[in-house]
C-alpha positions as CSV (number, residue, x, y, z in Angstrom):
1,X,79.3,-17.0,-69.5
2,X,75.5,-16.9,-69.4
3,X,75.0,-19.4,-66.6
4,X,77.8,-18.1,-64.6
5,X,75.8,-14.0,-64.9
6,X,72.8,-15.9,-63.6
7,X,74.2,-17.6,-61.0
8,X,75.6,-14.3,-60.1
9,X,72.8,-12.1,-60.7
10,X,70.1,-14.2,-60.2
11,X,71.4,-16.6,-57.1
12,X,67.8,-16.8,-55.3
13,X,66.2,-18.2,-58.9
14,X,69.0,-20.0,-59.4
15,X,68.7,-22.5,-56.0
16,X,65.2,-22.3,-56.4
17,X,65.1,-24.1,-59.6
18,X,67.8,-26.7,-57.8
19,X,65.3,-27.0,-54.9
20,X,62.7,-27.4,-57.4
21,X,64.0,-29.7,-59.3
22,X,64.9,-31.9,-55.8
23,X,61.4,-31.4,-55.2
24,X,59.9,-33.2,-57.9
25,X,62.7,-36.2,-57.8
26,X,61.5,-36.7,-53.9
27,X,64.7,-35.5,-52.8
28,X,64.0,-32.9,-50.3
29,X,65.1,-35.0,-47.4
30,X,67.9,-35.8,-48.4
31,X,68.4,-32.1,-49.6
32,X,67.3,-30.6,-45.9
33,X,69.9,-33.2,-44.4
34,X,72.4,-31.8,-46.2
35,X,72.0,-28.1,-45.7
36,X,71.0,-29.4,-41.9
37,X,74.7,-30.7,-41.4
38,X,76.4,-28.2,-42.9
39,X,74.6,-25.7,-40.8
40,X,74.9,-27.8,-38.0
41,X,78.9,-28.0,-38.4
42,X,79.4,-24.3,-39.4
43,X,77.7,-22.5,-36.4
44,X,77.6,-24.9,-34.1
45,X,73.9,-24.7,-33.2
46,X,71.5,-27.8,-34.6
47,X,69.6,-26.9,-37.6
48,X,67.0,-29.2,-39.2
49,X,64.6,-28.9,-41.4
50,X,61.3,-30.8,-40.7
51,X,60.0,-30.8,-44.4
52,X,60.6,-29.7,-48.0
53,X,62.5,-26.8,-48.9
54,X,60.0,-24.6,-51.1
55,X,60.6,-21.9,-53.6
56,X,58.8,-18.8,-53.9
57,X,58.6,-17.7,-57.4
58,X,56.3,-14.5,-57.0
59,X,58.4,-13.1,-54.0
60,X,61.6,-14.1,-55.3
61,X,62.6,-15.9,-52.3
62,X,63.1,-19.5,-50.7
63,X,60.7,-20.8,-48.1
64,X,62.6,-22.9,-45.0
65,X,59.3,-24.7,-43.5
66,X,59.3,-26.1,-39.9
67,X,62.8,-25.3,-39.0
68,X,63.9,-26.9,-35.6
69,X,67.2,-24.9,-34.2
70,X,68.7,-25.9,-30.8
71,X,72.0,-25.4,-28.5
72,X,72.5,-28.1,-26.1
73,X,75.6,-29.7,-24.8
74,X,77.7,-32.2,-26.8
75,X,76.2,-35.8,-25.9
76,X,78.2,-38.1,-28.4
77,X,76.9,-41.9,-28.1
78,X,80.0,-44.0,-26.6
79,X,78.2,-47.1,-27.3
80,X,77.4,-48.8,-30.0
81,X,79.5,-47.8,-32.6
82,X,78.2,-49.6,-35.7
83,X,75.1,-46.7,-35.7
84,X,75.5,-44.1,-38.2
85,X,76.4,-41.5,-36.2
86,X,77.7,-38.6,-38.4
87,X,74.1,-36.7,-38.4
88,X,73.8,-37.0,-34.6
89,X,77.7,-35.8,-33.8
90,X,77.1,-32.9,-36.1
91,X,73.4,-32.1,-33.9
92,X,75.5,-32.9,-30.7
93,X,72.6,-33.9,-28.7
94,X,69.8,-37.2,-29.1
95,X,67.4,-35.8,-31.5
96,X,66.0,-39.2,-32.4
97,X,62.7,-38.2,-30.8
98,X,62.2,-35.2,-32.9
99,X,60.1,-35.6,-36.4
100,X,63.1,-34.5,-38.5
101,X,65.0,-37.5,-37.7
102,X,63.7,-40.7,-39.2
103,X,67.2,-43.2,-38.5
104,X,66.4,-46.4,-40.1
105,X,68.8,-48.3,-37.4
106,X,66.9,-47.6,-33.7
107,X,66.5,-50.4,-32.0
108,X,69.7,-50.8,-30.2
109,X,69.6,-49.5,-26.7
110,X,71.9,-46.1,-26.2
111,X,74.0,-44.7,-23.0
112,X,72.3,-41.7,-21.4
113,X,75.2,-38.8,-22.5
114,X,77.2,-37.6,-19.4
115,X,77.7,-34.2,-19.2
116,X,79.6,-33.8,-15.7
117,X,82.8,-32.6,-17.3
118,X,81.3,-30.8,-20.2
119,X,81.0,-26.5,-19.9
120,X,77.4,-26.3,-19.7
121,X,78.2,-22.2,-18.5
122,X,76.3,-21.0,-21.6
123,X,72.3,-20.4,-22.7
124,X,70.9,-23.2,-24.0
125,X,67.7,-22.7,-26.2
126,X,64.9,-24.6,-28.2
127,X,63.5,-23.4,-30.8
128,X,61.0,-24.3,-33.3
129,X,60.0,-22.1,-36.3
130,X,56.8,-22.4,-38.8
131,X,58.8,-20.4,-41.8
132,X,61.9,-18.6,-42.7
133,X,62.0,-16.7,-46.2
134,X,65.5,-15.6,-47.8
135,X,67.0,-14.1,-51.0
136,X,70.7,-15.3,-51.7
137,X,73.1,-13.4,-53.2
138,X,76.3,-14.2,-54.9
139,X,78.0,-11.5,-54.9
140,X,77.4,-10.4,-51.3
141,X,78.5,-14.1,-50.4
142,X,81.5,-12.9,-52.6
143,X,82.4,-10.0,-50.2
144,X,82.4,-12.1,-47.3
145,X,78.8,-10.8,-46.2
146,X,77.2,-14.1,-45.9
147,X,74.8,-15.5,-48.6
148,X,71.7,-14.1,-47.3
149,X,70.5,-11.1,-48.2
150,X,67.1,-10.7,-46.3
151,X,65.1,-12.6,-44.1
152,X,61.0,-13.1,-42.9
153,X,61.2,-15.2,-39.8
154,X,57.1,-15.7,-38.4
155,X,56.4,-18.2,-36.0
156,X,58.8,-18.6,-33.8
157,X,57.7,-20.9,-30.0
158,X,60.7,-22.1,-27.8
159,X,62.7,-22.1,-24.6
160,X,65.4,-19.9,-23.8
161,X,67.4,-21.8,-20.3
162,X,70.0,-19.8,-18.7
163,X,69.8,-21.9,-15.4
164,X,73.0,-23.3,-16.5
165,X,74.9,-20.1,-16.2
166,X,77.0,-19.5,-13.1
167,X,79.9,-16.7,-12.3
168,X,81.7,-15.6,-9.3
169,X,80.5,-12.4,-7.7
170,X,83.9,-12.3,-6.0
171,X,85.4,-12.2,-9.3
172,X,83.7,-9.7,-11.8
173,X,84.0,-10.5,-15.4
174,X,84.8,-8.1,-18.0
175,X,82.2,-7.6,-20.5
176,X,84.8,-6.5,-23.0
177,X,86.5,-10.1,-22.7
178,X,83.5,-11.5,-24.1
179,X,83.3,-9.6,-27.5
180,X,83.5,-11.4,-30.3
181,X,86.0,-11.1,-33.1
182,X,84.8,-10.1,-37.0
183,X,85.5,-13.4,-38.7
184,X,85.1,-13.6,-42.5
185,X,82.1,-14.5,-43.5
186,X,79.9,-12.8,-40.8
187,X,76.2,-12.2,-42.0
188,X,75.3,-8.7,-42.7
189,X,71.2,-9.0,-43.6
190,X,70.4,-6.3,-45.6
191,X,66.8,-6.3,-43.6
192,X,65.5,-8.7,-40.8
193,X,61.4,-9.2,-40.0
194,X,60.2,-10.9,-37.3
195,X,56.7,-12.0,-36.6
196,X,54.4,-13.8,-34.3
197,X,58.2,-14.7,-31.6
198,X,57.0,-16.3,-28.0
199,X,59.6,-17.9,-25.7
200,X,59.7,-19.0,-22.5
201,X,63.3,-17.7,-20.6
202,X,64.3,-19.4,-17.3
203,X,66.9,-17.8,-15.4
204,X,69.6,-18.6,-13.0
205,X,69.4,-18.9,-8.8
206,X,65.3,-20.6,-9.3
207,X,63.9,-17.2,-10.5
208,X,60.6,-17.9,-12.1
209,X,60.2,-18.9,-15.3
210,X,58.2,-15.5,-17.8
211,X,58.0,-15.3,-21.2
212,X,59.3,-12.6,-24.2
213,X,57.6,-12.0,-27.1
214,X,58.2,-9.9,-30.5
215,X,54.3,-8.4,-31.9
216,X,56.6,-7.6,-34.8
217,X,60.0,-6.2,-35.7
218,X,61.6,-4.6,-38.9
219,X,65.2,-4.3,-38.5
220,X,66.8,-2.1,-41.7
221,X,69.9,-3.7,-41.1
222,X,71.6,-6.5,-39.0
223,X,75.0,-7.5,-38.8
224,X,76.8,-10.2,-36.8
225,X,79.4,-8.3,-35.9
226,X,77.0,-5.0,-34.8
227,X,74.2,-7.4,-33.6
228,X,73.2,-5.5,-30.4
229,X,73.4,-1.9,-32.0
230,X,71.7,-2.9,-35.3
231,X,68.9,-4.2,-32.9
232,X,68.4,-1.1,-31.2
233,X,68.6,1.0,-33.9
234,X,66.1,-0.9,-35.8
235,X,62.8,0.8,-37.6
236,X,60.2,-0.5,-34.5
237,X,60.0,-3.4,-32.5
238,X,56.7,-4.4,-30.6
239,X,56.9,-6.9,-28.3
240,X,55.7,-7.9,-24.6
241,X,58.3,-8.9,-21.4
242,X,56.8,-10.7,-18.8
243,X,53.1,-9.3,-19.5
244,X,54.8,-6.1,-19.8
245,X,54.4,-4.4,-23.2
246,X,57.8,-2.7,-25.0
247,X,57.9,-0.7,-28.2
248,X,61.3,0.9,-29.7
249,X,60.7,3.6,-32.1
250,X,61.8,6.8,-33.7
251,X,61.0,9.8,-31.4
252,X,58.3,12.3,-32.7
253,X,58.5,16.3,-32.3
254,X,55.8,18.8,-32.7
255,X,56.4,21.0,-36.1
256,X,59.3,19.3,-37.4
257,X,59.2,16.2,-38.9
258,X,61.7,13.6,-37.6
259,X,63.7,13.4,-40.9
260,X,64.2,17.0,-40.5
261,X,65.5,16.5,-37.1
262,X,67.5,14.2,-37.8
263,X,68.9,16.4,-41.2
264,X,69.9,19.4,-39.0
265,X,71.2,17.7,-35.7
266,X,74.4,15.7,-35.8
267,X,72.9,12.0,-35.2
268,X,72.4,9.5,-38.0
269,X,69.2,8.1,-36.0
270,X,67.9,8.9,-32.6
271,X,65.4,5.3,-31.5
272,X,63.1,5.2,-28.2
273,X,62.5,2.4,-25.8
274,X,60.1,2.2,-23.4
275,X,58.7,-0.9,-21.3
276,X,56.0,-0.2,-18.8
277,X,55.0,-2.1,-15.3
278,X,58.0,-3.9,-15.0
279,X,57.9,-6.6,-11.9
280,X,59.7,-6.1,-8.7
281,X,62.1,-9.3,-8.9
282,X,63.6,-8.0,-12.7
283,X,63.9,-4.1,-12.2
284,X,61.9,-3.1,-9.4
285,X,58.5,-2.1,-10.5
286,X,59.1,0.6,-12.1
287,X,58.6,2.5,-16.2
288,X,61.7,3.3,-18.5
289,X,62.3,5.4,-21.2
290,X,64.9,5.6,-23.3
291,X,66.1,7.8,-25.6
292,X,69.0,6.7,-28.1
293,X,71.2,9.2,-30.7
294,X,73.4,7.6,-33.0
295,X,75.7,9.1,-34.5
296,X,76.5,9.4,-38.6
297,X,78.0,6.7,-40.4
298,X,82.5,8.2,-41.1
299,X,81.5,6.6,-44.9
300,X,78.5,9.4,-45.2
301,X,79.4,12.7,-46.7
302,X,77.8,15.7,-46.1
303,X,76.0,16.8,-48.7
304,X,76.5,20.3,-50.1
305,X,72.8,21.0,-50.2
306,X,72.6,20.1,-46.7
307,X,75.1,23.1,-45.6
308,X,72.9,25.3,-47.7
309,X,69.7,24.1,-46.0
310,X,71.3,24.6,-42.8
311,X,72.3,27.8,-43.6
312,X,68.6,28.9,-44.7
313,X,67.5,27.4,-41.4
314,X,69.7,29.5,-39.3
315,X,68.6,32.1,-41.2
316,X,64.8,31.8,-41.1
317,X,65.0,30.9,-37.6
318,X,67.0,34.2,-36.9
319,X,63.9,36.3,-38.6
320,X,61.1,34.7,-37.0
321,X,59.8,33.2,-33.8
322,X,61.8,30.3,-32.7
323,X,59.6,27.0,-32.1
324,X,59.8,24.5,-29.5
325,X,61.5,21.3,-30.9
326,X,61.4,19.3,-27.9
327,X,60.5,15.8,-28.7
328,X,57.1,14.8,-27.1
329,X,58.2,13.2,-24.0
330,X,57.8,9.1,-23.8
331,X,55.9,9.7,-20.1
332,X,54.0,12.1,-18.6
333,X,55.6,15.4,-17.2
334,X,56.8,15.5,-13.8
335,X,55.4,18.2,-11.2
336,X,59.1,18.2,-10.4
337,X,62.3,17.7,-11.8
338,X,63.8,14.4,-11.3
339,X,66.5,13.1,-10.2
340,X,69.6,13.2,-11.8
341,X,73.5,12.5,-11.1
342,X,75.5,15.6,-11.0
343,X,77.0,16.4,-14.6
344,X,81.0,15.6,-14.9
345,X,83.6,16.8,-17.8
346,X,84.4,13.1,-17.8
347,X,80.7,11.9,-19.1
348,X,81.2,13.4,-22.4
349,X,85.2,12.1,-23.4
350,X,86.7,12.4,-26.2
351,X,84.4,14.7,-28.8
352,X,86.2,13.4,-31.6
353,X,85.0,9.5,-31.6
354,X,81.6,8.8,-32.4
355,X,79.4,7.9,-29.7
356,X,75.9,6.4,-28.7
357,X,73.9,8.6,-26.1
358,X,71.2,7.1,-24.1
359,X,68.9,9.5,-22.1
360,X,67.3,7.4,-19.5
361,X,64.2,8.2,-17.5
362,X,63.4,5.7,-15.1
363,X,60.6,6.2,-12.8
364,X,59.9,3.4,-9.5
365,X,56.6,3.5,-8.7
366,X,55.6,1.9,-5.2
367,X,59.2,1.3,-3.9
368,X,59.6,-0.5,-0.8
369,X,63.4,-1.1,0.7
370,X,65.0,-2.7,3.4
371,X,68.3,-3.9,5.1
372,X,68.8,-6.0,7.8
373,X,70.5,-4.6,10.6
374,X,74.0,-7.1,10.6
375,X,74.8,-8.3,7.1
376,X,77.8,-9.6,6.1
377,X,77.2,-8.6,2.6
378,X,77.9,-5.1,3.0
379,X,80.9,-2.7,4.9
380,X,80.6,-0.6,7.8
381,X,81.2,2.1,5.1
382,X,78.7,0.7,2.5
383,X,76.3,-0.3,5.5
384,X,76.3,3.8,6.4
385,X,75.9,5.1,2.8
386,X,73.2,3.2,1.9
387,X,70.8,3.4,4.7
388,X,69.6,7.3,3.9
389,X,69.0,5.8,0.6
390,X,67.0,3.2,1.5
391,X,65.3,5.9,3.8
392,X,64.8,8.2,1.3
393,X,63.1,5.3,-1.0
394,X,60.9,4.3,2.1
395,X,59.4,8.1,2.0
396,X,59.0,8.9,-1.2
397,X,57.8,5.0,-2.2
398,X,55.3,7.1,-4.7
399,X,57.2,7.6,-7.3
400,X,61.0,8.3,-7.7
401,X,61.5,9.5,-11.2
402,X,65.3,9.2,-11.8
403,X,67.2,10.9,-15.4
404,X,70.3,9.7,-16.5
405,X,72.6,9.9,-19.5
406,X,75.4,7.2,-20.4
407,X,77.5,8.1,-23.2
408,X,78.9,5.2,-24.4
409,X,82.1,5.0,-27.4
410,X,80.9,3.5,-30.9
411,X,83.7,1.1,-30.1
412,X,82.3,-0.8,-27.1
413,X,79.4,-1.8,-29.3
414,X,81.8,-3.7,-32.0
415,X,81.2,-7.9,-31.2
416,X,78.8,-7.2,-28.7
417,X,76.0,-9.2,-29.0
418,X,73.9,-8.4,-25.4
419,X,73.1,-5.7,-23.5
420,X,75.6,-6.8,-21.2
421,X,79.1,-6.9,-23.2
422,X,78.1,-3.5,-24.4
423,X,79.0,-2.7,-20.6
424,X,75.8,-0.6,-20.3
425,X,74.4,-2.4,-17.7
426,X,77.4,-1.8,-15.1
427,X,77.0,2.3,-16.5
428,X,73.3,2.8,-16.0
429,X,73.3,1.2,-13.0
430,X,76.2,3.7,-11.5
431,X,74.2,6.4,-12.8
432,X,71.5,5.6,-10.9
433,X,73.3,5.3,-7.8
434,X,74.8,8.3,-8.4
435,X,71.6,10.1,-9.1
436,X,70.3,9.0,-5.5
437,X,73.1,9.1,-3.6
438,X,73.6,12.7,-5.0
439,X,69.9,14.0,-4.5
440,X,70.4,12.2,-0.5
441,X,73.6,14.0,0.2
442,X,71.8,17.2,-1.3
443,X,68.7,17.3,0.6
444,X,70.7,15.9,4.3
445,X,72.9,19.2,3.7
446,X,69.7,21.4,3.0
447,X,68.4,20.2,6.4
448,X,71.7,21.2,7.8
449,X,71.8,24.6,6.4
450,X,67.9,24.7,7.4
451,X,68.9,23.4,11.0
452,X,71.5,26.1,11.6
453,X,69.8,28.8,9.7
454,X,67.0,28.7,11.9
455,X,69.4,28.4,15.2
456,X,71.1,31.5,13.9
457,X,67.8,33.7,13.1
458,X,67.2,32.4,16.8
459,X,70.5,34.1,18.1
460,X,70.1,36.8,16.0
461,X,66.3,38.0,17.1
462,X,67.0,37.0,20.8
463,X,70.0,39.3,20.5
464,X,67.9,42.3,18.2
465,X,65.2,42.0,21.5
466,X,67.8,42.3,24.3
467,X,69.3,45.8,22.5
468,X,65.9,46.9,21.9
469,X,65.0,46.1,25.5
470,X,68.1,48.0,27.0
471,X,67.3,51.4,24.4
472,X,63.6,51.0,26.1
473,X,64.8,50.8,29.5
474,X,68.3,51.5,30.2
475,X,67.3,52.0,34.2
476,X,65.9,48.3,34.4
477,X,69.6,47.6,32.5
478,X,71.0,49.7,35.2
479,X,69.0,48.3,38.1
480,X,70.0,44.4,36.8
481,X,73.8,45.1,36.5
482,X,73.8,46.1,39.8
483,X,72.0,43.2,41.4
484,X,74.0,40.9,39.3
485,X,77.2,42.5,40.6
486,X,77.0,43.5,43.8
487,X,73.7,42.0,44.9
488,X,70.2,43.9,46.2
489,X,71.3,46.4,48.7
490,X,69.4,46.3,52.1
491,X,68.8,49.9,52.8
492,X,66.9,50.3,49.9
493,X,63.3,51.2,50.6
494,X,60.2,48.6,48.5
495,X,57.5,50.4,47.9
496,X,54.6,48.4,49.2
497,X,51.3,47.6,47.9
C-alpha cells in the first residue's frame, strides 16, 4: 500500500530513482531507446534521446538532455532484410547519421527511400533541443491528462519546411475540416516555459527562407486539444519574426490595475499582440496590434463578494468623478480616426455563447499597389472594385491605419492547432477589405455630394444675381425682352457720342 501512495503521489521521485538506478548500471541507452520508440510509435514524430536521462532531485523534476525530434516522410529500407530494423521503422526516416544512433550492423549498402507515392502535403521539421525538464504525475495520467505535468524546454535550433505543402486555389479548404478530435489521453500541461527557440521556416512557391524565435514564453496552461487558444492566452511571449520583434501580453490601464479590470468586466483574460516592421512579401510592411478578451471559464462561479464589490463600485463611481479606463493604447494615437468596416448586427451573434474578441489595429506604412491592366486573375466586376482601392493606397502610401474587430465563437477554437483552422485568417482578412472598400465608397460619394453641391450653389447664386439684377433694373429687363422678342426697332433714335 506504501509503494503504490508513492507511486501515486510521488510519480516524478519515483522514475527518478528508476532512472537513477539505470544510470549507475550503464543503462541509459538502452533506457532512452526505449522511451525513444515508444514515443516514436505513439505520436508519430521521431524522438531520441542523444544521452542519459538525468534526475533532478532539488527541482523535483527529470532532465531529457539533447533531445533530437523530427517529422519526415516514412522511408522503410526494402533491402536488406536481415538489418534490425524495428528502431528505424518506428523513426520512419535514415537516422543512421545522427549521434543517437549507434547500429552495430552498417556496413551493408541501403536503397535510397522513394517517396513518389508517399503524402509529403504536410510540415516537416528538425529539431534539436539542449534540455527538456518535466514532473510526472500519476494521477493526472489517471484522468486521461497525459503524464506530464509541467515542462522547461531551453535550447531549442531547427528547421521548420513547409515547401512540401501544396492546395488548390480553385478548391478552398475548410479550416474546420482540419480540427482535430479530443482523443483520450491528450496532454493538458499544467504550465509550459520556453527559452532561448531559433528556427529557420521555409515556405511554399520559393519564398525566402527567415527565421522565428521565442526570447522567452510562460504559458499558464496548455492543452492539446486548446493548443492555439492556450498559446494566445498565455502570461507573455517575447520573441522575433523575421528580424521583427513580437511581444504578447496583458494590456495595462492608467488607475486601475489589470486584475481589477479584469474583476469588473466580463472577460476571464484580455492578452495583446503586437509585431512591428513586418516585410512586404509576409503582410505588407506594416505594424499590428491586437487586442484579445476572453471570456470566463462556464466551470467558474461568481463569487458573492464579487457582486458586492461591484455593487460598491457602481456606487463610488456614481458619487465621484468617473476616470478614464482606457487601456494605454499598443501604438501611437492617430491625428485621425482610422479606418474601420461599417458595424453589422451579424458581427456580434449569438450573446449567449462565449466568444473570443480580437480588436485589430493594423497600420501599412509606405504602401505601394499595382494591377496590370488585362489579368486573367480577376473579373470585369472584381477588376472595377478594386482599382479605387488600389488608388486610394497609392495616395495615402503614408500610412493607412485600419481597425477591425472579429468576434469569433469559443467553439471554432476547440482542435485547432494554427492560426489558420481557427478560420481567423479568412475573417481578418474580410474585415480589412471591408474596412477599405467601405472608407473608398465613402469618400467617392463625398466627392459626389461635393461635385453637385457646388453645381447647385452655382445655379442657385447665378439665379439670386439675375432676380437681383431685374429688382435693380427692371427697364434694362424691359428693354432685353423686347429685343429678344421682337428684335431692335429701327425708328428708334441712339444717342451718339
Amino acid at each position: 500500500m506504501s509503494q503504490t501512495l508513492w507511486i501515486f503521489i510521488g510519480t516524478t521521485t519515483f522514475f527518478s530513482v528508476i532512472f537513477a538506478t539505470a544510470n549507475s548500471l550503464r543503462l541509459q541507452q538502452y533506457v532512452a531507446r526505449a522511451i525513444s520508440n515508444y514515443l516514436t510509435s505513439e505520436t508519430g514524430v521521431t524522438v531520441i534521446f542523444e544521452s542519459a536521462i538525468v534526475p533532478k532531485w532539488k527541482d523535483s523534476r527529470i532532465s531529457f538532455k539533447n533531445v533530437y525530434i523530427s517529422r519526415r516522410p516514412q522511408s522503410t529500407p526494402t533491402a536488406s532484410p536481415k538489418k534490425p530494423s524495428g528502431h528505424r521503422a518506428a523513426v520512419g526516416y535514415d537516422v543512421s547519421s545522427h549521434p543517437a544512433y549507434n547500429d552495430l550492423v552498417e556496413e551493408d549498402e541501403e536503397v535510397s527511400p522513394n517517396h513518389s507515392e508517399d503524402d509529403l502535403n504536410y510540415t516537416m521539421f528538425d529539431l534539436n533541443v539542449d534540455s527538456i525538464d518535466v514532473t510526472l504525475s500519476l494521477r493526472r495520467w489517471l484522468d486521461g491528462k497525459g503524464l506530464v505535468g509541467d515542462a522547461v524546454v531551453k535550447g531549442v535550433r531547427g528547421v521548420i519546411d513547409r515547401r512540401s505543402v501544396h492546395w488548390d486555389p480553385e478548391n478552398p479548404l475548410d479550416p474546420a475540416a482540419f480540427r482535430h478530435p479530443a482523443r483520450q489521453g491528450d496532454f493538458e500541461l499544467e504550465s509550459l516555459q520556453l527559452e532561448d527557440v531559433l528556427v529557420t521556416v521555409y515556405q511554399p512557391g520559393d519564398f525566402r527562407p527567415y527565421t522565428t524565435s521565442i526570447f522567452r514564453a510562460d504559458i499558464r496552461k496548455l492543452r492539446k486539444q486548446w493548443l492555439f487558444y492556450d498559446f494566445l492566452s498565455a502570461e507573455n511571449v517575447v520573441g522575433q519574426f523575421d528580424n521583427c520583434l513580437f511581444s504578447l501580453h496583458k494590456p495595462q490601464s492608467i488607475g486601475r490595475t489589470t486584475e481589477r479590470d479584469l474583476r469588473d468586466g466580463k472577460w476571464s483574460r484580455m492578452s495583446r499582440i503586437r509585431i512591428d516592421g513586418v516585410n512586404i512579401d509576409h503582410l505588407q510592411n506594416s505594424t499590428t496590434d491586437q487586442d484579445i478578451k476572453f471570456p470566463r471559464d462556464l466551470d467558474e462561479g461568481f463569487p458573492f463578494n464579487a457582486i458586492l464589490e461591484e455593487l460598491a463600485g457602481v456606487i463610488t463611481t456614481a458619487a465621484t468623478v468617473s476616470l478614464n479606463i482606457d487601456r494605454i493604447p499598443g501604438q501611437r494615437e492617430l491625428a485621425k480616426p482610422p479606418l474601420s468596416a461599417p458595424f453589422t448586427e451579424e458581427s456580434e451573434g449569438d450573446s449567449d455563447k462565449s466568444k473570443v474578441v480580437i480588436d485589430i489595429d493594423l497600420r501599412f506604412r509606405d504602401l505601394k499597389a499595382s494591377v496590370p491592366l488585362f489579368t486573367s486573375d480577376l473579373t470585369y466586376v472584381n477588376n472595377a472594385l478594386i482599382r479605387p482601392i488600389v488608388a486610394f493606397m497609392n495616395a495615402h502610401h503614408t500610412l493607412v491605419p485600419i481597425h477591425c474587430r472579429v468576434i469569433k465563437d469559443l467553439s471554432d477554437f476547440d482542435g485547432a492547432w494554427t492560426m489558420w483552422e481557427t478560420g481567423l485568417m479568412d475573417e481578418i482578412s474580410l474585415k480589412v477589405y471591408d474596412a477599405l472598400a467601405y472608407h473608398v465608397t465613402a469618400v467617392n460619394m463625398n466627392r459626389r455630394v461635393r461635385a453637385v453641391g457646388v453645381w447647385s450653389l452655382q445655379m442657385t447664386a447665378s439665379t439670386m444675381l439675375s432676380a437681383l439684377r431685374n429688382l435693380i433694373d427692371p427697364m434694362a429687363a424691359q428693354v432685353r425682352e423686347m429685343y429678344y422678342s421682337n428684335g431692335f426697332p429701327f425708328d428708334v433714335q441712339i444717342p451718339g457720342p
